[in-house]
C-alpha positions as CSV (number, residue, x, y, z in Angstrom):
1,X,140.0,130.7,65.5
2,X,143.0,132.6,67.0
3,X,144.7,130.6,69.6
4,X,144.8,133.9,71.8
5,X,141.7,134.9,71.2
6,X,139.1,136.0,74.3
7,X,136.1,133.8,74.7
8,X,133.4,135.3,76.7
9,X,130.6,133.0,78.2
10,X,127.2,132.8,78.4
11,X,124.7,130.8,80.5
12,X,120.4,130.3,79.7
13,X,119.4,129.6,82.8
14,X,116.1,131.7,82.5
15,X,113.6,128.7,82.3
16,X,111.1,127.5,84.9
17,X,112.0,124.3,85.5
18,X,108.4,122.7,85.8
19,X,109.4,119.2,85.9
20,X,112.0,119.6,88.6
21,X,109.4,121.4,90.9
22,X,107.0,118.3,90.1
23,X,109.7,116.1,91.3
24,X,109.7,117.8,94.3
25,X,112.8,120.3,94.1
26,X,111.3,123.7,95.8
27,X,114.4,125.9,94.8
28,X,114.8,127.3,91.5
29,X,116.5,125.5,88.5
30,X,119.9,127.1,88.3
31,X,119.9,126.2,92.4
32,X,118.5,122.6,92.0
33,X,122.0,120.8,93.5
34,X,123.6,117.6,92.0
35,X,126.2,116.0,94.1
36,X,126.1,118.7,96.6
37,X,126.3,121.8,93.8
38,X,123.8,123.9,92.3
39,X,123.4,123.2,88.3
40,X,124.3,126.8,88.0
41,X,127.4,126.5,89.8
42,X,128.6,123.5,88.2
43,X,128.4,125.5,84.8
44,X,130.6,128.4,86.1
45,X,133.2,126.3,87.6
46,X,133.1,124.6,84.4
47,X,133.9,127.8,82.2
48,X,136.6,128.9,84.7
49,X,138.0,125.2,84.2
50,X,138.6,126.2,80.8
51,X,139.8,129.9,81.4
52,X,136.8,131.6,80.9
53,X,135.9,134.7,83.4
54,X,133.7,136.7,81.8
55,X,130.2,135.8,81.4
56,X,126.8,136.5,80.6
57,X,124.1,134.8,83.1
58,X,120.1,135.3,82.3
59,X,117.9,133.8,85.0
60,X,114.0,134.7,84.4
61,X,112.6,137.5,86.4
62,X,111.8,135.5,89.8
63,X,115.9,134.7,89.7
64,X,117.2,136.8,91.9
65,X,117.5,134.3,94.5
66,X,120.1,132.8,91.7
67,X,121.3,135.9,91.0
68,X,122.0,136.5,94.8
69,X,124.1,132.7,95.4
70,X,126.4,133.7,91.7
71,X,127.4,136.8,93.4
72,X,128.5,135.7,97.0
73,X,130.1,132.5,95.6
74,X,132.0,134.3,92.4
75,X,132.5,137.7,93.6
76,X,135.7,138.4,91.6
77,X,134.2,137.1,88.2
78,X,133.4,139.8,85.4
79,X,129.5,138.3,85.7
80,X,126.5,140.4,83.6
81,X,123.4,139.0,84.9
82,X,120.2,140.1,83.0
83,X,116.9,138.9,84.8
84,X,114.5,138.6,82.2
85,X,111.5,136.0,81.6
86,X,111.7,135.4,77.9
87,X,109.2,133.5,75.9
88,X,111.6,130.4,74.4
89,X,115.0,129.4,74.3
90,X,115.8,131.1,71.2
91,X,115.1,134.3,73.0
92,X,117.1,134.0,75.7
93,X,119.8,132.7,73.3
94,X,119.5,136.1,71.4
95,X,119.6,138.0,74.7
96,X,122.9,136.8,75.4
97,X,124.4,137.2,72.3
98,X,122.6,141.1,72.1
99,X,125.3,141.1,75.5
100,X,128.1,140.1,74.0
101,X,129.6,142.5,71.3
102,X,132.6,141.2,69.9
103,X,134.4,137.9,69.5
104,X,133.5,134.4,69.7
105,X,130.9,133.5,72.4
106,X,131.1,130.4,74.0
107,X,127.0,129.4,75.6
108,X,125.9,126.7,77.3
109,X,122.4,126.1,79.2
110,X,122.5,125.2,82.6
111,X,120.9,122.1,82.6
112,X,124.1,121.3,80.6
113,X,125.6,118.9,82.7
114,X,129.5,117.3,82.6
115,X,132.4,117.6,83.9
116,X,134.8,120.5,83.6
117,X,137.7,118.4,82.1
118,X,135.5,117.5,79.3
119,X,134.2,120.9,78.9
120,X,137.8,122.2,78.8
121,X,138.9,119.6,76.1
122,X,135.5,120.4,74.1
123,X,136.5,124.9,74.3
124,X,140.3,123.5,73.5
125,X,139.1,121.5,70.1
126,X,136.8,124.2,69.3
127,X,139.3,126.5,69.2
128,X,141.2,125.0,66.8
129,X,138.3,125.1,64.5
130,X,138.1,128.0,61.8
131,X,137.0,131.2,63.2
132,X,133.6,131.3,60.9
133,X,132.6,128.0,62.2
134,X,130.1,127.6,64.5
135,X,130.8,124.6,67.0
136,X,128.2,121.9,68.5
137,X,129.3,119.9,71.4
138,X,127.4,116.3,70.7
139,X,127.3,113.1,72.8
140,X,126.3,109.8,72.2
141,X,125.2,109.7,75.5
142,X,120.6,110.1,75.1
143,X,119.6,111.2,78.1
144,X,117.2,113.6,77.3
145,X,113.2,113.1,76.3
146,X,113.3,115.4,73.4
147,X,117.1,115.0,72.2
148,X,117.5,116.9,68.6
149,X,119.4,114.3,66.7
150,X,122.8,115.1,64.6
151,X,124.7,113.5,62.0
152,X,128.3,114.5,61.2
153,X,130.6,114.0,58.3
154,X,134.3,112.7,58.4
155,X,135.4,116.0,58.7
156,X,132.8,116.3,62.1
157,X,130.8,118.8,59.9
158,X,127.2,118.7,61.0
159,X,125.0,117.7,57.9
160,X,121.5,117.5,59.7
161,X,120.3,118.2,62.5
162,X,116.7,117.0,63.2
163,X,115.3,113.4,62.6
164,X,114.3,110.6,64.8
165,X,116.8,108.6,65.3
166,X,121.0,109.0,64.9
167,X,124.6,108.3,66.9
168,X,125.0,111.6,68.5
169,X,122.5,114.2,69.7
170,X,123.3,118.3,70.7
171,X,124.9,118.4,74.2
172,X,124.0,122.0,74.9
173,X,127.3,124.0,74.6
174,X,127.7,126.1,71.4
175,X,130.6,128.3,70.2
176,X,128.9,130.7,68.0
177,X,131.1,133.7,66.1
178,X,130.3,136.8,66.0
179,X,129.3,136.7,62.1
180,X,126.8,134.5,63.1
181,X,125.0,136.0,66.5
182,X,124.6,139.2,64.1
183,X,122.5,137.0,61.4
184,X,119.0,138.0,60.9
185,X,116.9,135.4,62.3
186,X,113.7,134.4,60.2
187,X,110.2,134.7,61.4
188,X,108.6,131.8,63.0
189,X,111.8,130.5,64.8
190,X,111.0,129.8,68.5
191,X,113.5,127.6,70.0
192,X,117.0,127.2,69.7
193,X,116.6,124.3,68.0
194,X,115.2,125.6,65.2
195,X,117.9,128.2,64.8
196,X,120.6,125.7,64.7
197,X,118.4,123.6,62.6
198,X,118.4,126.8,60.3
199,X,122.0,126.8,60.7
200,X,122.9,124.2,58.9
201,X,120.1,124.0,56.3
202,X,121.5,127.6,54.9
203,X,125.1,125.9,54.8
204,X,126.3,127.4,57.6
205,X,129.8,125.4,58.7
206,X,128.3,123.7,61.5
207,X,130.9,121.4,63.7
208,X,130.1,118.8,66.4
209,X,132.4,117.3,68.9
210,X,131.7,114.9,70.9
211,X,131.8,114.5,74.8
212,X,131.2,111.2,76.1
213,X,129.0,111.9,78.6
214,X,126.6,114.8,79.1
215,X,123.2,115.1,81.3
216,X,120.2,116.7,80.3
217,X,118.7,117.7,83.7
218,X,114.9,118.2,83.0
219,X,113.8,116.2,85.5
220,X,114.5,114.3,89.0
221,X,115.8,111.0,87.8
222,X,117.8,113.2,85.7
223,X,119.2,114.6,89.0
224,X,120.1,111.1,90.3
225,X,121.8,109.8,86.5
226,X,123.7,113.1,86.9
227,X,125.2,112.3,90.7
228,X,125.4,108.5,89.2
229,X,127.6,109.7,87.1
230,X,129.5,112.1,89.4
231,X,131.1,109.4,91.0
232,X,133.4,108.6,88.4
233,X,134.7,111.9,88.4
234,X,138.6,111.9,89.5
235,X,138.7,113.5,92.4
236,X,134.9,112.7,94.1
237,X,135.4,111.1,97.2
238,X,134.1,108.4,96.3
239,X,137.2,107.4,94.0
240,X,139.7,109.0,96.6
241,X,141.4,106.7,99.0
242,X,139.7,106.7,102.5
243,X,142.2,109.0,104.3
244,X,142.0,111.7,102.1
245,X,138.4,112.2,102.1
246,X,137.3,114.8,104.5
């Protein structure tokens, strides 16, 4: 990829978070917060973290609520939100990509969950990558009930994806060019999964890197390993000396 090259973002935060709601969470997904900020705002800060200002949001029809906190708390950002309540992951993943025209597109979901150094080192290595290769951030960190397992040559190629068991599993975060978001998909893909799946069964170049620690937050003790976590960010007050925390 060109070193100067524009990334636009995009965020899938269009599901209904079921689980969360079960764990008693009363506020939307994209809303739920960990360590005193909503998912959703994590996610943006993340992207500006790594110079990205232009983005692509889709919450599901009943987000406006979401839609509402992006635009009082990021009211200079070039932000498209599309409401829409689409029927799988895939489709919301398509949405985005319908939004974005031109140029390498950078998504990630919003229950995507890191911190934004490690998010800025995983947009700086992908950039370096070539510009038909789509990118994968993976982790070895499992903390997900359902994690889609990858395997990775010397080169950090992804070779499968799939399986039930591996060293690194799909963190969420995909660079995808533009080649790519204009493929045809085939019939009788549902989730994203399967189109990345797809991916790299057609011999797509498919590339992982890894980020040590990523949270999948599905669910409430997802919520607490995320915060957990948190605390060994530089910079939470918990690793700040006593008279500068406020």
């Amino acid at each position: 990829m060109t070193q100067g090259e524009t990334i636009r973002g995009g965020i899938i935060a269009a599901g209904e978070g079921s689980r969360l709601r079960q764990a008693g969470y009363a506020v939307p997904k994209p809303l739920v917060p960990v360590a005193g900020m909503p998912l959703i705002g994590r996610v943006v800060d993340n992207f500006l973290a790594a110079g990205i200002e232009s983005l692509v949001i889709i919450f599901n029809e009943e987000g406006r609520e979401c839609e509402r906190w992006v635009r009082s708390h990021y009211a200079d950002l070039d932000i498209d939100i599309v409401l829409k309540t689409t029927a799988s992951s895939l489709e919301s993943f398509l949405t985005i990509a319908e939004r974005i025209k031109v140029g390498p597109a950078l998504i990630s979901t919003v229950d995507a969950w890191c911190s934004p150094n490690d998010f800025k080192v995983f947009v700086e290595e992908a950039r370096r990558r070539s510009p038909e290769d789509t990118v994968l951030a993976v982790t070895p960190f499992v903390a997900d009930e359902r994690p889609l397992w990858a395997v990775l040559d010397q080169s950090g190629r992804v070779t499968s994806l799939g399986g039930d068991t591996g060293t690194m599993v799909t963190a969420g975060m995909y660079l995808v060019p533009e080649r790519v978001r204009r493929l045809s998909v085939p019939q009788g893909l549902t989730r994203l999964r399967d189109f990345l799946t797809w991916l790299v069964a057609s011999g797509e170049p498919v590339f992982g890197i890894p980020i040590q620690t990523v949270v999948d937050v599905d669910r409430g003790e997802d919520v607490l390993l995320a915060e957990a976590v948190a605390k060994e960010f530089p910079g939470h007050p918990t690793n700040r000396p006593a008279e500068e925390v406020t």
